[in-house]
ZAPA-283427 format. One line per 5 residues: number of its first residue (from 1); their letters; for each residue x, y, z of N, C-alpha, C. Coordinates in steps of 0.05 Angstrom, whole numbers, plus 5000, padded with zeros to 4 digits. Last residue first. Example, Ala and Ser with C-alpha at 12.3 -4.5 7.8 and 13.67 -1.06 7.14 Angstrom:
// residues 2
2) SA) 5257:4955:5142:5273:4979:5143:5258:5001:5157; 5264:4886:5156:5246:4910:5156:5264:4934:5156;
This chain:
// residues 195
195) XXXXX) 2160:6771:1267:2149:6795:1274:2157:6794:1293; 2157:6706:1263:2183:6724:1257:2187:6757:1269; 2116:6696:1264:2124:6686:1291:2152:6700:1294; 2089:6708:1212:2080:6734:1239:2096:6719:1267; 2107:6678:1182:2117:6709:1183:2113:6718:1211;
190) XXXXX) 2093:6626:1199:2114:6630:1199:2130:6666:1201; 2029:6647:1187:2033:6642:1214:2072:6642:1218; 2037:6646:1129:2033:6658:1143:2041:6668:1169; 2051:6591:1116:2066:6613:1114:2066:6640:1125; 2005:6571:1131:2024:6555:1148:2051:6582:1147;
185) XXXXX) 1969:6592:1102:1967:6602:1136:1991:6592:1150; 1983:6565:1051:1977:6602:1064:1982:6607:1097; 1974:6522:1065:2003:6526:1052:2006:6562:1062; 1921:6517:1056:1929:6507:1086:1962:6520:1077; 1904:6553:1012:1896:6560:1034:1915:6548:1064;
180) XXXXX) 1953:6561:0960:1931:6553:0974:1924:6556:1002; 1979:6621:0922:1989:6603:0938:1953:6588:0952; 1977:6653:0883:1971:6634:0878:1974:6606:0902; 2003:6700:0906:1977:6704:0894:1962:6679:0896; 2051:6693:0954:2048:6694:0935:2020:6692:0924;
175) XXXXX) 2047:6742:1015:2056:6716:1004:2043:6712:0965; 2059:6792:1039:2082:6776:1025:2078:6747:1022; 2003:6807:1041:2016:6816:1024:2041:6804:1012; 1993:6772:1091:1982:6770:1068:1995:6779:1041; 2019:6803:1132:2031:6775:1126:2011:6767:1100;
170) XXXXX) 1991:6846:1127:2017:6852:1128:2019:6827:1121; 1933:6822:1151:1946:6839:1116:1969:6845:1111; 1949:6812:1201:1939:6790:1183:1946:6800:1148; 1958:6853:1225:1995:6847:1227:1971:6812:1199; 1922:6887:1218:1949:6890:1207:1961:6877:1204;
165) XXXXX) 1877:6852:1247:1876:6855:1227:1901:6867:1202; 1912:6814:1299:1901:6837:1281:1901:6831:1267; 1902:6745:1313:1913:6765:1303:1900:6783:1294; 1865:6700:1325:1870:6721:1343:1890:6746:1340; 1856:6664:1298:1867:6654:1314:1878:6673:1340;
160) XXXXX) 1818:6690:1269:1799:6675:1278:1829:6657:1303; 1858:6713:1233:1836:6732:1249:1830:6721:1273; 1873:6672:1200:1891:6687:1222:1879:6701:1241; 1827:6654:1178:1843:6641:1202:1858:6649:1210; 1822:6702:1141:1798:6695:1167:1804:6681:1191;
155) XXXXX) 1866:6701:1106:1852:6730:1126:1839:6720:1152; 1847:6656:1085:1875:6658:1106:1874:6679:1119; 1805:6663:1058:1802:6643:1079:1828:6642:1100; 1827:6704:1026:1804:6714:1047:1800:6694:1071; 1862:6683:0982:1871:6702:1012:1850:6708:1031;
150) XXXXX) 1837:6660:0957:1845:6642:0984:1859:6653:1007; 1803:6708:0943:1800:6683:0934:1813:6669:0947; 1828:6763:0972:1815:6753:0956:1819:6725:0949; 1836:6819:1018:1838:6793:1004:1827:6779:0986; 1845:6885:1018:1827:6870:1023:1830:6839:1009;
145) XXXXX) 1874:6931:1006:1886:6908:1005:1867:6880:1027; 1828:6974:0994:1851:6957:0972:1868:6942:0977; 1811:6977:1046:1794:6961:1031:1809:6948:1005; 1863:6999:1064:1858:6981:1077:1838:6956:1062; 1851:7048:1032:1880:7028:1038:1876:6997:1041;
140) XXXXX) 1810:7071:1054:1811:7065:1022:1828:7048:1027; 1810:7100:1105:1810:7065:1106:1810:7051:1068; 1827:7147:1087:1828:7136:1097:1837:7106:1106; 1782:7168:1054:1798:7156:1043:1824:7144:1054; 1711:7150:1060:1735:7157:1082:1766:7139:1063;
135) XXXXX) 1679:7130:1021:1674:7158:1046:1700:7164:1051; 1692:7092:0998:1685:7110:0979:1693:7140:0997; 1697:7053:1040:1713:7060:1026:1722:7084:1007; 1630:7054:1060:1656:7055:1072:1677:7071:1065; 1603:7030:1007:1603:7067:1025:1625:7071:1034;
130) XXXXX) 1590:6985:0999:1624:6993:0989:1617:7028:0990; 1574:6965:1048:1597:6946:1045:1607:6964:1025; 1535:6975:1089:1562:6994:1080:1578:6987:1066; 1491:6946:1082:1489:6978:1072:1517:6997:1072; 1515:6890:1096:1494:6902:1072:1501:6936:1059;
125) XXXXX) 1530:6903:1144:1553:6891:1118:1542:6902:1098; 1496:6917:1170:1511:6937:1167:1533:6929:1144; 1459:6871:1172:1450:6897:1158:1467:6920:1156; 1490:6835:1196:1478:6833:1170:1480:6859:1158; 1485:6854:1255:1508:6859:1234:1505:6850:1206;
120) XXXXX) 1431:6857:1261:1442:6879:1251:1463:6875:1243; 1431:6805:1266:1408:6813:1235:1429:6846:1243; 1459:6796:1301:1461:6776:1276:1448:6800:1254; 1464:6854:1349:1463:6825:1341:1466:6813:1311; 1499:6889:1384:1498:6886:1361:1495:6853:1347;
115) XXXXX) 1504:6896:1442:1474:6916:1427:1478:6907:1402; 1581:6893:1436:1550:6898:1448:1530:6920:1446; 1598:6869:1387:1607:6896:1397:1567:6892:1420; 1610:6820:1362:1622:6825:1397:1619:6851:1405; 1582:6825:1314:1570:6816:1336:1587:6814:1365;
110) XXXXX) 1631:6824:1287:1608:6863:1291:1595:6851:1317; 1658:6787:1284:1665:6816:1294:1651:6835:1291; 1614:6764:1247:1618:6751:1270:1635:6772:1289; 1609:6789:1193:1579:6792:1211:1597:6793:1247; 1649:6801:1157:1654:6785:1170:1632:6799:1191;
105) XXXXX) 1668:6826:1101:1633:6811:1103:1639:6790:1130; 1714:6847:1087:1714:6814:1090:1692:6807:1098; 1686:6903:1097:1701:6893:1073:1700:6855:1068; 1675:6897:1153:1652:6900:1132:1663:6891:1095; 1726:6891:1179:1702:6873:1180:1686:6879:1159;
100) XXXXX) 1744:6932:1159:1761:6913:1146:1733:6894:1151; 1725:6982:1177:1725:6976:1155:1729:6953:1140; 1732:6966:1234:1705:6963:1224:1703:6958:1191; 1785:6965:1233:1776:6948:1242:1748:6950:1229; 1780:7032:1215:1799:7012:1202:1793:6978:1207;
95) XXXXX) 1754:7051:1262:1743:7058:1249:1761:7035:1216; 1762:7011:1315:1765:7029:1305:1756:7026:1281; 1713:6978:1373:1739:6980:1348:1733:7001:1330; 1674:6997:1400:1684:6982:1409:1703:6965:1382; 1658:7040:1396:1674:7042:1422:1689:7015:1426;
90) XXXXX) 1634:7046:1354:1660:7058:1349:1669:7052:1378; 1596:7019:1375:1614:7013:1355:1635:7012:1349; 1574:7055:1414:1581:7032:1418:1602:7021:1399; 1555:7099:1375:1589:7095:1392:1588:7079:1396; 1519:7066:1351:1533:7077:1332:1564:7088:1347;
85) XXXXX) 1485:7068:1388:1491:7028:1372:1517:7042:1367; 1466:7123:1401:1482:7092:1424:1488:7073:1411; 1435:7128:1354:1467:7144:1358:1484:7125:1387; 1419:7075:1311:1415:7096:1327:1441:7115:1339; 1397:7030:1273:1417:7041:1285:1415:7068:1297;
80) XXXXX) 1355:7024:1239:1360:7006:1267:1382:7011:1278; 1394:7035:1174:1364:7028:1197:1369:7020:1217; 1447:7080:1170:1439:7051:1181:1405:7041:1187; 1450:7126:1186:1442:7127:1161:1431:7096:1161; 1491:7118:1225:1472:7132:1234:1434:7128:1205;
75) XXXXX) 1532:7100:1203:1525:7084:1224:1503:7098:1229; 1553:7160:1181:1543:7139:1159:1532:7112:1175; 1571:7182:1227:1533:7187:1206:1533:7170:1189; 1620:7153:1239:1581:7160:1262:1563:7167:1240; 1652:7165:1190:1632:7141:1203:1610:7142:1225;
70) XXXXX) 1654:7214:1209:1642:7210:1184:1631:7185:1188; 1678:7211:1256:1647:7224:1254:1641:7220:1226; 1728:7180:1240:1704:7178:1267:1680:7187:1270; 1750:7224:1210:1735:7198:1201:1715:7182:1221; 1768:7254:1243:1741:7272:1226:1731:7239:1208;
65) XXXXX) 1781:7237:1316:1781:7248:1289:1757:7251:1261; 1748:7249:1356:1778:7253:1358:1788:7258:1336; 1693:7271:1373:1703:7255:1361:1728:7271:1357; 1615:7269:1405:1653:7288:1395:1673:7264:1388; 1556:7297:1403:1568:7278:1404:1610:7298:1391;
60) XXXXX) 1502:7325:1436:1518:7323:1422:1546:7308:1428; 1432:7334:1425:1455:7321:1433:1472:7326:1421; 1363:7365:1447:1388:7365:1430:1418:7349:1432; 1303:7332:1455:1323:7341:1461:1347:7355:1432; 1262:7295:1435:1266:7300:1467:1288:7322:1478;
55) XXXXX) 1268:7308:1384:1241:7322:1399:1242:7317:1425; 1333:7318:1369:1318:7305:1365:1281:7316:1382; 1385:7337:1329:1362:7348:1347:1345:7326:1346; 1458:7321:1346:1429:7310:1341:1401:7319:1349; 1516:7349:1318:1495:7361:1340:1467:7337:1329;
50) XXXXX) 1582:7330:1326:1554:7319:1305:1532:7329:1328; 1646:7352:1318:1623:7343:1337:1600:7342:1310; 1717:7338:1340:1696:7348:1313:1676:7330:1334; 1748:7372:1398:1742:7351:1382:1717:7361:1352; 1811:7390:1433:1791:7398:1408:1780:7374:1385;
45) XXXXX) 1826:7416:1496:1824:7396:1473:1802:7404:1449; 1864:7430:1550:1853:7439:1524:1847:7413:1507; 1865:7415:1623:1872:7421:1594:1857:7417:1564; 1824:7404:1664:1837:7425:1646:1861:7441:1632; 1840:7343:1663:1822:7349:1659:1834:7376:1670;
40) XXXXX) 1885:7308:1617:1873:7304:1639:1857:7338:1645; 1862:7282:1539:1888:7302:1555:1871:7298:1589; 1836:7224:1524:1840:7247:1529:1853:7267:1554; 1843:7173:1498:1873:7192:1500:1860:7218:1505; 1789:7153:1512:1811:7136:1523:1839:7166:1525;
35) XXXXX) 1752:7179:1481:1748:7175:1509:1776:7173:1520; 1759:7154:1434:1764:7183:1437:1761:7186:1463; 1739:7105:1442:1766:7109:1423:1778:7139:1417; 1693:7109:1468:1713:7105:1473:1739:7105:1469; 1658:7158:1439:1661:7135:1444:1684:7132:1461;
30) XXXXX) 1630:7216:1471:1634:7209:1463:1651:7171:1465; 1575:7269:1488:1578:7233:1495:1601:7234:1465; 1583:7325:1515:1591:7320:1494:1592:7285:1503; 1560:7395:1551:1561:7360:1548:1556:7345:1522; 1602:7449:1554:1579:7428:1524:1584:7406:1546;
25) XXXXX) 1595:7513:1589:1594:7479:1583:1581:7468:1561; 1626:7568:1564:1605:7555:1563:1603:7526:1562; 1674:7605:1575:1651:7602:1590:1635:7585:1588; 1698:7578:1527:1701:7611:1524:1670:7612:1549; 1686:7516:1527:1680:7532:1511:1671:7562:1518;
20) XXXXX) 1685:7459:1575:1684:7491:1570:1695:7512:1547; 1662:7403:1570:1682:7417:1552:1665:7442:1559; 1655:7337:1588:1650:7366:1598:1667:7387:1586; 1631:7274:1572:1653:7292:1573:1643:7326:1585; 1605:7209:1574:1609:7241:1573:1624:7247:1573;
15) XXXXX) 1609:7154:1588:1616:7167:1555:1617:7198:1552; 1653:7173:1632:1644:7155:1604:1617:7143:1599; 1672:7232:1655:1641:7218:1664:1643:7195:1637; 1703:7282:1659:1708:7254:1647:1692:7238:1663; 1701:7359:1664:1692:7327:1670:1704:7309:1643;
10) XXXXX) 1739:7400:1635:1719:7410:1658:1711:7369:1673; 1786:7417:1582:1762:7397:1590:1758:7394:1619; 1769:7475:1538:1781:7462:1563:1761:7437:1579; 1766:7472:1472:1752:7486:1498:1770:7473:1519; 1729:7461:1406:1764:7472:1415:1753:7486:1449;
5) XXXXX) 1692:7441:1371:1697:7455:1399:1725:7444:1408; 1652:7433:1310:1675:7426:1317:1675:7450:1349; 1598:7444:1293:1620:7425:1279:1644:7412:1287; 1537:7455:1301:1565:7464:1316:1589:7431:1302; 1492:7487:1262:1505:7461:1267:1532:7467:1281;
């Protein structure tokens, strides 16, 4: 299993990559969230990798950090998910974003990631909803300040008005436990105009 390549980077093809390793090219698909900050092309980099044998072939995939690949196999572990759904994913929000969607059982941000329809984002709420957390301690944070009871419907309208997911849990946290939903968002929305 090749785990990890420390090498000079040779091509930037997206989603490929070209990493020389002590003479030797890897072609390496990775997402975009590792795609994006990579150093310009030879200079050094070092990503964690997931080798996939499969009977057409061997692949391999790279990743910026070690939660990024822990999430790739656990997206992998997924039915109906495959290793293209599984950057896509990651290509198309981070590994904290994903957490939070799956945490708040929110189907409707899995479905903008393209290739990801209704029944699969179902099925990824389903099978990750408390893996996630457990895996990567990480996003643990994030699932512990996961909302609850009228905080989730104020989570959702801040979401749904277009705010991160940070700056939505950040303004969550300072408001009071007991507070109601339209009174929530109104307070809400007051913090984050302050930000």
């Amino acid at each position: 299993m090749i785990g990890r390549l420390n090498g000079i980077l040779l091509e930037k093809n997206p989603p490929q990559i070209l990493l020389d390793v002590n003479g030797v090219g890897y072609d390496i698909e990775v997402p975009m969230s590792t795609f994006y900050p990579l150093p310009n092309l030879g200079e050094r980099v070092a990503l964690h990798t997931h080798l996939a044998v499969r009977e057409d072939g061997h692949f391999l995939y790279g990743f910026a950090t070690e939660d990024e690949r822990t999430t790739f196999r656990m997206l992998l572990k997924v039915s109906g998910i495959g290793a293209r759904t599984a950057l896509a994913i990651l290509s198309g929000m981070s590994v904290t974003e994903l957490a939070g969607a799956i945490t708040l059982q929110e189907a409707g941000r899995l479905t903008r990631v393209p290739g990801i329809g209704k029944k699969t984002a179902e099925r990824l709420l389903l099978e990750l909803k408390d893996k996630l957390a457990k895996t990567l301690p990480a996003v643990s944070n994030t699932v512990a300040l996961a909302p609850q009871g009228a905080h989730t419907d104020i989570a959702h309208a801040l979401l749904a008005l277009g705010y991160n997911e940070k700056e939505a849990l950040g303004s969550l946290k300072q408001l009071p436990a007991e507070i109601g939903v339209s009174d929530g968002i109104r307070a809400a929305l007051k913090l984050l105009s302050k930000a």
